[in-house]
C-alpha positions, 0 to 999 in steps of 0.5 A, a space after each residue: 622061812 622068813 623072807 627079805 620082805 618079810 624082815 622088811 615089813 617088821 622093821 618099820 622102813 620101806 625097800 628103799 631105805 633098808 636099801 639106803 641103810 644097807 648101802 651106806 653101812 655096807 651090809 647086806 639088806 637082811 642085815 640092814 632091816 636089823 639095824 633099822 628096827 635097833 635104831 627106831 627103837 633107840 632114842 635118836 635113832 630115827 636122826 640116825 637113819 635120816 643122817 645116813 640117807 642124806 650122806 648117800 645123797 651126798 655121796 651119790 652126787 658126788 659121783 655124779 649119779 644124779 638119778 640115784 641121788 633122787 631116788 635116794 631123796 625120795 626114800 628120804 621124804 617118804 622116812 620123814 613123813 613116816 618118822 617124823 621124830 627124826 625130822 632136824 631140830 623136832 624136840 620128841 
């Protein structure tokens, strides 16, 4: 059976940003490490993901969760660094 962590290591993200992409399209974590894999594999795909990351950030400060907002800009910088194409204004 393959597991959570299993899904998670095909799809090219870490936890926190499956998390950050399962919370922002309100689907369960499995269902999100899916989405992720499509997504990298699609042109602009990558600027997809970096867009839903930062919409949680702005929707957790918003409500006034500071200390997810960090966590979520920290899953941020880490997709950025593993996915630099994704980066705003970066010509692949």
């Amino acid at each position: 059976m393959i597991s959570l962590e299993d899904c998670i290591a095909f799809c090219g993200l870490d936890k926190d940003e499956v998390a950050a992409i399962s919370e922002h399209e309100h689907i369960p974590e499995i269902a999100a490490t899916a989405l992720a894999d499509y997504l990298l594999k699609q042109p602009h795909g990558g600027e997809k993901i970096r867009t839903m990351i930062i919409e949680d950030i702005h929707k957790a400060l918003d409500a006034g969760r500071v200390r997810h907002a960090q966590e979520l800009f920290m899953a941020l910088r880490h997709f950025l660094d593993q996915h630099p194409e994704a980066r705003a204004g970066v010509e692949v």
